[in-house]
C-alpha positions as CSV (number, residue, x, y, z in Angstrom):
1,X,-27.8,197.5,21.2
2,X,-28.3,196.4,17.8
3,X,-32.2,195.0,17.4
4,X,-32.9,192.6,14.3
5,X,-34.5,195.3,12.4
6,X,-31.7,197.3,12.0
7,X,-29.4,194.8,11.5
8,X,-31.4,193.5,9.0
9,X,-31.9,196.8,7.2
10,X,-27.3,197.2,7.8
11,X,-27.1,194.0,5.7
12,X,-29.5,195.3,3.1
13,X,-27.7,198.3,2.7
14,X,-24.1,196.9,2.0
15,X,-25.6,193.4,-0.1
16,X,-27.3,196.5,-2.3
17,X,-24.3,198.6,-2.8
18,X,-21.4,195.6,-3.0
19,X,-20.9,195.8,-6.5
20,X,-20.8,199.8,-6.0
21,X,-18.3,199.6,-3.1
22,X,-16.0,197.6,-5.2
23,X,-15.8,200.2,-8.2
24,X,-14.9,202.5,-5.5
25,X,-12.3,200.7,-4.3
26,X,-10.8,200.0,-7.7
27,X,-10.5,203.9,-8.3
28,X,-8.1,204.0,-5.7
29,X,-6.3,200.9,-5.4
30,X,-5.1,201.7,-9.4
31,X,-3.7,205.0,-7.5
32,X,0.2,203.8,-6.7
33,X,0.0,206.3,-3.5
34,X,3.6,205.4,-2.4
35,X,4.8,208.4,-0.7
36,X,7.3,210.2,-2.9
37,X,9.1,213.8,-3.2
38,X,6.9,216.4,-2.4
39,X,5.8,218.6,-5.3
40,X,4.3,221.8,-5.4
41,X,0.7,221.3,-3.3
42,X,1.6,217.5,-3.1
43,X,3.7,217.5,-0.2
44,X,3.5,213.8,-0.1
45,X,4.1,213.2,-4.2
46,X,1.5,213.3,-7.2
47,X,0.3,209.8,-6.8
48,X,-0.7,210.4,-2.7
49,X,-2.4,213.8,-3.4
50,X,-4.4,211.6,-6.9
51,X,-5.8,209.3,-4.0
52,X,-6.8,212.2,-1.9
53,X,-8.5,213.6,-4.6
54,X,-10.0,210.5,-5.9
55,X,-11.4,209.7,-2.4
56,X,-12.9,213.4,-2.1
57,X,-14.7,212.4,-5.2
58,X,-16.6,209.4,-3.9
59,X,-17.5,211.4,-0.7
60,X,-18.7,214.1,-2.7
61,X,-20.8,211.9,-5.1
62,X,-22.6,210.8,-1.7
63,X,-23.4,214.1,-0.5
64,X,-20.9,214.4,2.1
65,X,-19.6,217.8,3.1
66,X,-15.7,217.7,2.5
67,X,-12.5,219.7,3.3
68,X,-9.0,219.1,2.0
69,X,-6.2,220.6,4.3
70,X,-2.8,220.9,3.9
71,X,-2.9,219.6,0.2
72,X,-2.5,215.7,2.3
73,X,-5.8,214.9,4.3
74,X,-9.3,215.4,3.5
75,X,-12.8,215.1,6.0
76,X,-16.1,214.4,5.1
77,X,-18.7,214.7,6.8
78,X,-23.0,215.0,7.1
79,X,-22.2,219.0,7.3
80,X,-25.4,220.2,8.9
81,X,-24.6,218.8,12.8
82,X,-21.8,218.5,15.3
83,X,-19.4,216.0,15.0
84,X,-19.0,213.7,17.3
85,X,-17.2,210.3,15.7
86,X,-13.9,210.4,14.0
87,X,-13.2,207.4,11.6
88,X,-9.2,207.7,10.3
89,X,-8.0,206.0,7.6
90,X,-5.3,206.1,5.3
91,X,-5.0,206.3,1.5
92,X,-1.0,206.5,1.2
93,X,0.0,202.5,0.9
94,X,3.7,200.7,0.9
95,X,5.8,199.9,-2.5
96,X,4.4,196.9,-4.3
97,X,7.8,195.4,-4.3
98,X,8.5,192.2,-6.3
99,X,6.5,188.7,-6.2
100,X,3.2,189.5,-7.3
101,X,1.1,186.7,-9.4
102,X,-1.7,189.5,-9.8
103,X,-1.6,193.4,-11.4
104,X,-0.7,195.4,-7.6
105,X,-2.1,198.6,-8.8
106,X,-5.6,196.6,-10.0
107,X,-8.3,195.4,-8.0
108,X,-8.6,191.6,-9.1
109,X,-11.2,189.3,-7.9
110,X,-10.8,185.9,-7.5
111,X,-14.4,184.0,-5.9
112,X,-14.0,186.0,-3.0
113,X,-11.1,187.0,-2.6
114,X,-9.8,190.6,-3.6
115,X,-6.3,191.5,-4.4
116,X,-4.3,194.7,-4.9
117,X,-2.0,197.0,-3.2
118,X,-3.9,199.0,-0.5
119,X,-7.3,196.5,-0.4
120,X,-6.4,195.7,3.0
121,X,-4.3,198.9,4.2
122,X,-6.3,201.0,4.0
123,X,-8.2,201.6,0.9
124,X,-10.9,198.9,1.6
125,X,-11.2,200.1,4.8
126,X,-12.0,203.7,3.8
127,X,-14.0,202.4,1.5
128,X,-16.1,200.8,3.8
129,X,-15.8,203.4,6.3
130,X,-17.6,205.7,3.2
131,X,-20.2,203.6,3.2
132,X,-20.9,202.9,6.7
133,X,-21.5,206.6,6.8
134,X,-23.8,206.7,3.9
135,X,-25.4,203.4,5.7
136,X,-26.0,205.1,9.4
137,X,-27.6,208.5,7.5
138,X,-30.0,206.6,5.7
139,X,-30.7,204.2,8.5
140,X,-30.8,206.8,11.2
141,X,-31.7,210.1,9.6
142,X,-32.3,211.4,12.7
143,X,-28.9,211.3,15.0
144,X,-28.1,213.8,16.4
145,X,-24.0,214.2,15.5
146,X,-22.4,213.3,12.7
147,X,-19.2,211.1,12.0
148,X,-16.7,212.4,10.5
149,X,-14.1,210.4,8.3
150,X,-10.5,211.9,8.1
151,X,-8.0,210.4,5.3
152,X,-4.5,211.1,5.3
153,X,-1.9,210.0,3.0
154,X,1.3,209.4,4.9
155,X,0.5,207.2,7.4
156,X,3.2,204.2,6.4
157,X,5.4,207.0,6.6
158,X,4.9,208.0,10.6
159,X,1.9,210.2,10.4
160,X,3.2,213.0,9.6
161,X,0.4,214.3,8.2
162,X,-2.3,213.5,11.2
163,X,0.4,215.1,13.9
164,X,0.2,218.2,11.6
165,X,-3.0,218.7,11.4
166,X,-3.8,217.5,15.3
167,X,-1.8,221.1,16.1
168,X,-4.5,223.3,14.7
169,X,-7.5,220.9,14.8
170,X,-10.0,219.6,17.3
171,X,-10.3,216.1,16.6
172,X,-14.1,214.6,17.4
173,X,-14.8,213.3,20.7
174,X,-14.2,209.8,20.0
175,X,-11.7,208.2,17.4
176,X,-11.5,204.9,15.5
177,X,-9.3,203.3,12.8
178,X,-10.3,200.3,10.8
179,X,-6.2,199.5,10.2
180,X,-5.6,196.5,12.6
181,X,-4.2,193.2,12.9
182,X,-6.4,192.0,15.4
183,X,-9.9,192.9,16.2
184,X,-9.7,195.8,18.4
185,X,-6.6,197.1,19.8
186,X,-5.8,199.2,22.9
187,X,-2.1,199.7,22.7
188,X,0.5,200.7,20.3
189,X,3.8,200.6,21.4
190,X,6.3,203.6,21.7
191,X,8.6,203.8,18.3
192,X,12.0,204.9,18.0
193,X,13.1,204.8,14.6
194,X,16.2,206.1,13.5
195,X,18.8,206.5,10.4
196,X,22.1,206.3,11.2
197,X,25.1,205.9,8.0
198,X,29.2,205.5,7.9
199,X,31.2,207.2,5.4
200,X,34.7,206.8,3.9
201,X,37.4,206.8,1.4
202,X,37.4,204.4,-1.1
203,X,39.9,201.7,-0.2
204,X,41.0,199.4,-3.1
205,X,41.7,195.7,-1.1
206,X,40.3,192.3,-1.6
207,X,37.9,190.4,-0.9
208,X,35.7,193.6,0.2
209,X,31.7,193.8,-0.1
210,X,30.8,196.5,-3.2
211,X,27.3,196.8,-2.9
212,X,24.6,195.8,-0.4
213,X,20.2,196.2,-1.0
214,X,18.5,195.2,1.9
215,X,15.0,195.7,2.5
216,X,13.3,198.9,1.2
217,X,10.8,199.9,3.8
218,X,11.5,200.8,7.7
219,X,8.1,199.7,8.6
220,X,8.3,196.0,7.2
221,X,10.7,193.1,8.0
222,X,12.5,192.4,4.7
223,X,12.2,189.4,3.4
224,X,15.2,189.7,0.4
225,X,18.7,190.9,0.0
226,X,21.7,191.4,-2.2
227,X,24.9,191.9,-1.8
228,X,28.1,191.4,-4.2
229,X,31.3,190.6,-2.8
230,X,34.7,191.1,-4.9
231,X,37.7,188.9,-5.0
232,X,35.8,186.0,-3.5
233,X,34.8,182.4,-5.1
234,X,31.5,180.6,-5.0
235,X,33.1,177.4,-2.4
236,X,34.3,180.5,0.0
237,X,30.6,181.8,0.0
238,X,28.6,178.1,-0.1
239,X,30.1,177.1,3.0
240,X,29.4,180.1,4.7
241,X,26.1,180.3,3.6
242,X,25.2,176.5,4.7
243,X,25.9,177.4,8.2
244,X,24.1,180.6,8.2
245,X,21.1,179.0,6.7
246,X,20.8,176.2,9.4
247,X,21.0,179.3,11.8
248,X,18.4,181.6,10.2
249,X,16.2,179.4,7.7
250,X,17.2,182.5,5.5
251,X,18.4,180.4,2.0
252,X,21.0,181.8,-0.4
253,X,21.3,181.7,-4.0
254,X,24.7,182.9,-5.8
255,X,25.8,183.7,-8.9
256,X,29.9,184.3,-10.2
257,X,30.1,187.5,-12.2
258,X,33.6,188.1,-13.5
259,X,35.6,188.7,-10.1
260,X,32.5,188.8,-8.2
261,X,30.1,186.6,-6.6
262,X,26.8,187.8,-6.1
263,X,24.8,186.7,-3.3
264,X,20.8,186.7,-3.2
265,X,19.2,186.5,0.4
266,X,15.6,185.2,0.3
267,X,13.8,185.4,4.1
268,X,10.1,185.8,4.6
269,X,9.0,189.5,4.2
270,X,6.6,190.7,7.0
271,X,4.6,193.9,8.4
272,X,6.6,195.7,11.2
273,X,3.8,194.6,13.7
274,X,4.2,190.9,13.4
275,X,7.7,190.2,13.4
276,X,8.1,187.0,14.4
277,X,6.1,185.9,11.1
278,X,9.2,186.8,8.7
279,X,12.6,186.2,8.8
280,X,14.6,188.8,8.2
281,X,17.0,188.7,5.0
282,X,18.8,191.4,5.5
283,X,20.4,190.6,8.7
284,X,21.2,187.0,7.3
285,X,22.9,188.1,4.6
286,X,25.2,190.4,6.7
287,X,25.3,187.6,9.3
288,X,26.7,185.9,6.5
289,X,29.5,188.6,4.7
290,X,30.7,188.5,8.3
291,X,31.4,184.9,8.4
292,X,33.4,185.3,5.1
293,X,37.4,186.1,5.1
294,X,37.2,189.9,4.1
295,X,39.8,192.0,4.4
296,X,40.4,194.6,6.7
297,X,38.9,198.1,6.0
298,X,36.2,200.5,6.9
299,X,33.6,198.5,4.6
300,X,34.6,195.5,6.7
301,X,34.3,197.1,10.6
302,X,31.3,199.0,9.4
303,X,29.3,195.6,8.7
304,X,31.1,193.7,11.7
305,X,29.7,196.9,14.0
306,X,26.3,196.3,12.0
307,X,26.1,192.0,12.6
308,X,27.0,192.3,16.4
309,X,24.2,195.5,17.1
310,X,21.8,193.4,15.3
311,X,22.8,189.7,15.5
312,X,19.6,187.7,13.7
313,X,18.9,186.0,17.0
314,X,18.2,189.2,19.4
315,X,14.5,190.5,18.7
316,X,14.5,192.3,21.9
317,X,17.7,194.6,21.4
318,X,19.6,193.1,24.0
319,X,22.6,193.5,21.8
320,X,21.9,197.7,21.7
321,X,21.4,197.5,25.4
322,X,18.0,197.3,26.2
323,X,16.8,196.1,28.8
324,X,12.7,197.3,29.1
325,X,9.6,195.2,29.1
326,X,6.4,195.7,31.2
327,X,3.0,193.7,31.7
328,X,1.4,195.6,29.1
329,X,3.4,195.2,26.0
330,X,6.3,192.6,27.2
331,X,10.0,193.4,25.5
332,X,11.0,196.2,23.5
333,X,11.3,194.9,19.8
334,X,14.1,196.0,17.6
335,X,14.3,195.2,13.8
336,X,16.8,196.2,11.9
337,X,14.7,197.1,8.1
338,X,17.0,199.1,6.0
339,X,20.3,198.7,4.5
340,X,22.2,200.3,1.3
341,X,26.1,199.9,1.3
342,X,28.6,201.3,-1.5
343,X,32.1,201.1,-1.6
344,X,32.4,204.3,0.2
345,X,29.3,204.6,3.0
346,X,26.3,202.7,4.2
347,X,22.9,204.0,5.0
348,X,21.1,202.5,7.2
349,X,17.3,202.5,9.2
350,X,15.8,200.2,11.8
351,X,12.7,200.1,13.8
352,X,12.5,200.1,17.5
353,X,8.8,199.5,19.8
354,X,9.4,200.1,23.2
355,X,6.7,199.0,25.8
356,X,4.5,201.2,28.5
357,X,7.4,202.5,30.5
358,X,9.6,203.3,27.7
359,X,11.0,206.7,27.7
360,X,14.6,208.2,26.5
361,X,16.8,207.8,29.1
362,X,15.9,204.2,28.9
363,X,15.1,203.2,24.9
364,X,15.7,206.3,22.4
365,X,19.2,206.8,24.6
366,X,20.3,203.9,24.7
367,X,20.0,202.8,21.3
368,X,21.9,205.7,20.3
369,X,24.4,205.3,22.2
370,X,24.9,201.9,20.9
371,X,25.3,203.5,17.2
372,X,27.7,206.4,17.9
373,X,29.9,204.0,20.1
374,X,30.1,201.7,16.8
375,X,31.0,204.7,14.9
376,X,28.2,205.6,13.1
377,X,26.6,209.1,12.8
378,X,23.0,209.4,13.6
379,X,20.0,211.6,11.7
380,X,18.2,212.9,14.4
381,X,14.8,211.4,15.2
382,X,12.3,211.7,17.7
383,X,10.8,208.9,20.0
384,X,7.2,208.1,20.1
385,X,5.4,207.3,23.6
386,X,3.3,204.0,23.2
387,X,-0.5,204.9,23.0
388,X,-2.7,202.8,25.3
389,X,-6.9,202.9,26.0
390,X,-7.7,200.8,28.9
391,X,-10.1,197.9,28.2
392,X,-13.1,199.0,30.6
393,X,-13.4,202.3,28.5
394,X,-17.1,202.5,26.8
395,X,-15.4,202.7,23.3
396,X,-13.4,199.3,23.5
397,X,-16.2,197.8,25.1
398,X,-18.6,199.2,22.3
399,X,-16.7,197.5,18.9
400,X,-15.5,194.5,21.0
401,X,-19.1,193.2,21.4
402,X,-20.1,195.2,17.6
403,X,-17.1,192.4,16.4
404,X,-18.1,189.6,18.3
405,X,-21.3,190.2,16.6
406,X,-20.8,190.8,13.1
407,X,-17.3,188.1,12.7
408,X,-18.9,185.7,15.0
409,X,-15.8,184.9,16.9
410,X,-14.8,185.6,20.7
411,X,-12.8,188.8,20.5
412,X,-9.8,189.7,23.5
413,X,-8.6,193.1,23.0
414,X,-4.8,193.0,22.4
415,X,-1.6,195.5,22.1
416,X,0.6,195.5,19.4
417,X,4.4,196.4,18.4
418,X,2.5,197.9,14.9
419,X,1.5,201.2,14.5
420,X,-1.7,203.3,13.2
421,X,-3.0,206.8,13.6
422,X,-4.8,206.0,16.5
423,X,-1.5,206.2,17.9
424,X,-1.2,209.9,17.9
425,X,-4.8,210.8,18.8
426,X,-5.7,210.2,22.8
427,X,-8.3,207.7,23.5
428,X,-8.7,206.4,19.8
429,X,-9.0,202.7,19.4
430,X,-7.5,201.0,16.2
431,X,-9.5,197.9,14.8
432,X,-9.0,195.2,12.5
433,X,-10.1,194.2,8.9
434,X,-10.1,190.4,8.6
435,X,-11.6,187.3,10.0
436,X,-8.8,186.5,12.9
437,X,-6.5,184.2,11.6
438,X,-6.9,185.0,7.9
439,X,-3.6,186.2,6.1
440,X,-4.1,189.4,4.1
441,X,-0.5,189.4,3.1
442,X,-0.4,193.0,4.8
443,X,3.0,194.9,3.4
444,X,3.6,191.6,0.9
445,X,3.1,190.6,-2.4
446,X,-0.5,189.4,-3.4
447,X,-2.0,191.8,-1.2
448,X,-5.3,190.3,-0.6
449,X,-8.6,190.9,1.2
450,X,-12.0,188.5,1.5
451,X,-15.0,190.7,0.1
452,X,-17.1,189.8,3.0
453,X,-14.8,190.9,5.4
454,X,-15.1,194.3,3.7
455,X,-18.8,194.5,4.1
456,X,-18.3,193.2,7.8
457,X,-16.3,196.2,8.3
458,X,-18.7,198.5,6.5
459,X,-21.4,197.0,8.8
460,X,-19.4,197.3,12.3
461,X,-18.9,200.9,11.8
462,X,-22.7,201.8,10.7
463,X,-23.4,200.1,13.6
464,X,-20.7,202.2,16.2
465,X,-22.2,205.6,13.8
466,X,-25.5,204.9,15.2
467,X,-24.6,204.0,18.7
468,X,-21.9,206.4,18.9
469,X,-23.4,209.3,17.3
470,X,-27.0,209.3,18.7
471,X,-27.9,212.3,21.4
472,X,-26.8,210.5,24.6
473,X,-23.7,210.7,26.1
């Protein structure tokens, strides 16, 4: 338990060292650690290896003992006793994309508010989770293990990185990630994400679609779209586009270029994990070049094969075949994320969560089955079970009351269709990063995070370092 004393001297510590914390976290979030082409001992780009580094520099400066492996994840630790407590965060982050008000690759600081690319996922967090450590050793000088943070940089990316370095490594006893939506959750849902394209000659006809730019990410529901149709006229497309808009609350904007019209899609962007927040652009927009009078050819049957496998009102894949859901995690969830189209092939991605009891003969299968049977050829992919920690486990038990505590607000441990790298690592627990109900814009423009909630963070995990880290069992 947490007596006043310490928690008195927790909130000293992080009221002392705010304005230090915040430097530290503008070091990394000017980093733009969007995973890119892998480069000689930057397997995951330059600018993801520069956050790796940057981060091993703040650790250092605190005295930590740290290790870089694999050129892509680092650990620090006290270096002088077992570890006990690992505390995973990530340091890669998602393109800024369009629609910011503020600088994305700058912290900016508005009363208390703080905004940037990565001041929510993750780069607060391991920030804070720095500091917690630094917190708990000079608190507690005398536990008896230490925690031990590991930073990875390709965790918006599927983790490639942590499932590398799980096959040679011994993970601590217990696990944690500060990288939630909610407060603390015990399920992630199994993933199946794959690519999957059409190719073909080019075929000179009218009206056709040219060129299609749907959303950019796999992990994020995108929330704009472009496409260009040729040999069309702006009253073809209006009406059309009325009708789909009354459908999908997805609004269109377009613009006559020559022979073309060009048609803007604007949705509601949204992280992978909270779906039903966005509305999905992309499949609007197809939705809508499929009510249009094209003409016949392999442009044409590839996006009539793409609107009835992902029609905009079929969250659950129903339309791919699927049929799973459990008491656990409910439905599967399917959300089609990625789109680019040419005159001559389109390259696609979508992301699939599949519930408890979802294994490949019933979700990985099935979906692609439902691809090759409308003719497109799949990149192959491997499924993800879905990661679950029951609720009586000490651990959940341990930072549900630490939250209840330190945000002041009843906390129910949930599941969730996101993912995190507690996904990968048996038993870990992932955990969240803002006040429940406040926005954070996760994945969106205007990134954004409250500077308290920081320090709450910073102050949950001190806390768990000294409870979980002390010599009992």
């Amino acid at each position: 338990m947490v007596d006043s004393a310490v928690d008195r001297q927790i909130e000293e510590y992080f009221m002392t060292h705010r304005e230090e914390m915040l430097e530290d976290l503008a070091s990394l979030v000017k980093i733009p650690s969007v995973v890119s082409s892998p480069l000689p001992g930057m397997p995951y780009g330059k600018a993801a290896h520069d956050a790796l580094t940057a981060a091993a520099k703040i650790a250092e400066r605190m005295g930590f003992h740290t290790t870089i492996s694999d050129d892509c994840c680092m650990t620090a630790d006290y270096g002088d006793r077992p570890n006990r407590l690992s505390l995973m965060a990530h340091l890669d982050v998602v393109e800024a994309g369009s629609g910011w008000t503020r600088p994305a690759y700058a912290l900016s600081r508005e009363s208390e508010w703080l905004y940037g690319r990565g001041v929510a996922d993750n780069k607060g967090p391991c920030v804070a989770l720095l500091h917690a450590m630094q917190a708990a050793r000079q608190i507690a000088p005398g536990i008896s293990y230490s925690p031990q943070v590991w930073f990875g940089t390709a965790e918006e990316v599927g983790s490639p990185d942590l499932r590398a370095y799980i096959q040679y490594h011994t993970l601590p006893e217990y696990a944690l990630t500060p990288d939630a939506l909610e407060p603390v959750v015990i399920g992630e849902s199994a993933k199946y994400r794959p690519e999957f394209f059409r190719e073909w000659t080019l075929q000179d006809v009218r009206p056709q679609v040219i060129d299609l730019q749907g959303g950019k990410v796999r992990n994020a529901i995108p929330g704009y779209a472009t496409a260009v149709v040729a040999g069309t006229t702006v009253s073809v497309v209006e009406s059309a586009a009325q009708k789909i808009t009354k459908e999908t609350a997805v609004e269109f904007e377009l613009f006559k270029m020559n022979e073309n019209i060009e048609i803007h899609a604007k949705g509601k962007g949204a992280h992978i994990g909270r779906p039903e927040l966005g509305r999905n652009a992309q499949t609007a927009l197809i939705a809508l070049l499929n009510a249009l009078p094209l003409a016949p050819c392999a442009g044409t049957e590839a996006l009539q094969a793409l609107g009835e496998l992902f029609p905009c009102d079929d969250p659950f894949g129903k339309a791919l075949g699927l049929t799973l859901q459990d008491d656990v995690f409910g439905h599967a969830q399917v959300n089609f994320t990625v789109c680019r189209m040419t005159e001559q092939d389109i390259r696609c991605k979508m992301d699939g969560r599949g519930p408890l009891v979802s294994r490949p003969e019933n979700f990985s299968n099935v979906i692609d089955h439902a691809l090759k049977s409308r003719g497109f050829t799949l990149v192959p992919s491997t499924m993800d079970d879905a990661h679950y920690v029951p609720e009586n486990t000490p651990i959940v038990q341990k930072m549900r009351i630490l939250y209840e505590r330190y945000f002041g607000q009843p906390v129910q441990c949930s599941v969730t269709t996101g993912a995190s790298y507690a996904h990968y690592v048996p038993g870990a627990v992932s955990t969240g990063v803002a006040t429940t109900g406040i926005d954070t814009m996760l994945h969106k423009a205007d990134e954004r995070i409250l500077v308290e909630d920081i320090m709450r963070v910073g102050m949950i995990y001190t806390q768990a370092i000294m409870d979980l880290c002390e010599g009992g069992s």
